[in-house]
C-alpha positions in Angstrom: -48.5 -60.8 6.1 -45.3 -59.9 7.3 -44.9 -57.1 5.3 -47.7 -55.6 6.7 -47.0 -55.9 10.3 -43.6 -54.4 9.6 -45.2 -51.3 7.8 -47.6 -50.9 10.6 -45.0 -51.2 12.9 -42.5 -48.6 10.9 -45.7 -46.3 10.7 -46.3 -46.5 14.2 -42.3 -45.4 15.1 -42.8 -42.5 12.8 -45.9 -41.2 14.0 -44.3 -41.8 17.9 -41.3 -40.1 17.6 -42.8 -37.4 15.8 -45.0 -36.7 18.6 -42.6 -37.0 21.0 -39.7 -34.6 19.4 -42.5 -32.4 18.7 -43.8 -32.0 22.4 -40.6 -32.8 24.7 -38.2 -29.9 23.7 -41.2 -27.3 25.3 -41.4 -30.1 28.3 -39.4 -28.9 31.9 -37.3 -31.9 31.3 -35.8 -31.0 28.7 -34.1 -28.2 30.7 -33.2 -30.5 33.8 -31.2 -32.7 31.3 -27.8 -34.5 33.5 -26.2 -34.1 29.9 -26.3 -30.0 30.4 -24.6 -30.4 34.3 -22.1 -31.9 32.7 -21.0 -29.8 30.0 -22.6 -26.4 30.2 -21.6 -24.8 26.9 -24.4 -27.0 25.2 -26.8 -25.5 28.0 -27.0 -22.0 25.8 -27.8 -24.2 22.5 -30.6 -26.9 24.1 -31.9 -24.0 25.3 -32.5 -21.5 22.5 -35.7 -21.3 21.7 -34.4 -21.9 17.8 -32.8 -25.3 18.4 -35.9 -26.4 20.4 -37.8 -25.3 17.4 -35.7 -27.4 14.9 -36.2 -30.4 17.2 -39.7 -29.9 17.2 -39.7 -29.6 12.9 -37.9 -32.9 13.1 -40.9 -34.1 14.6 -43.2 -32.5 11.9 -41.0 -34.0 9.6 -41.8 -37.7 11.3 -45.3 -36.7 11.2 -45.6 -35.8 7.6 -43.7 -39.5 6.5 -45.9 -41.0 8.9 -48.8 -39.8 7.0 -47.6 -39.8 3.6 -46.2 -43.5 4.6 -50.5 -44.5 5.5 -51.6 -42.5 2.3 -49.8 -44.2 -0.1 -50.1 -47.8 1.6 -51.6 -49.7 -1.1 -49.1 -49.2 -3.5 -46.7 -51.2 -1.5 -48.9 -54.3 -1.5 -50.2 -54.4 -4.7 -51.1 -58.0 -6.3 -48.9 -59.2 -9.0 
């Protein structure tokens, strides 16, 4: 029973994250970051539009384990 709760649970962080790197490089926060005030040399790389883009395929990445994670669920908890 525990197993299952932590699968859930592992399935759930997958699937969040990968929303969330998906969607929040595009967001206006991510340009209004203290992080960039700070040290503005890594302003011109959170800002290209290619680093956001790997960002977000870190998140399609989540996604897809998320989902291949579900698919193949029963094979984790098989009888013996």
């Amino acid at each position: 029973m525990l197993n299952k709760l932590f699968f859930v649970i592992y399935v759930l962080y997958c699937l969040e994250v990968g929303v969330f790197l998906i969607v929040f490089p595009w967001m206006h926060l991510w340009e209004e970051n203290s992080l960039l005030g700070y040290y503005p040399f890594l302003r011109v790389v959170f800002l290209n539009h290619f680093f956001r883009g790997a960002v977000s395929g870190l998140g399609v990445a989540n996604l897809i384990l998320g989902a291949w994670e579900i698919a193949h669920f029963q094979r984790y908890f098989k009888k013996a």
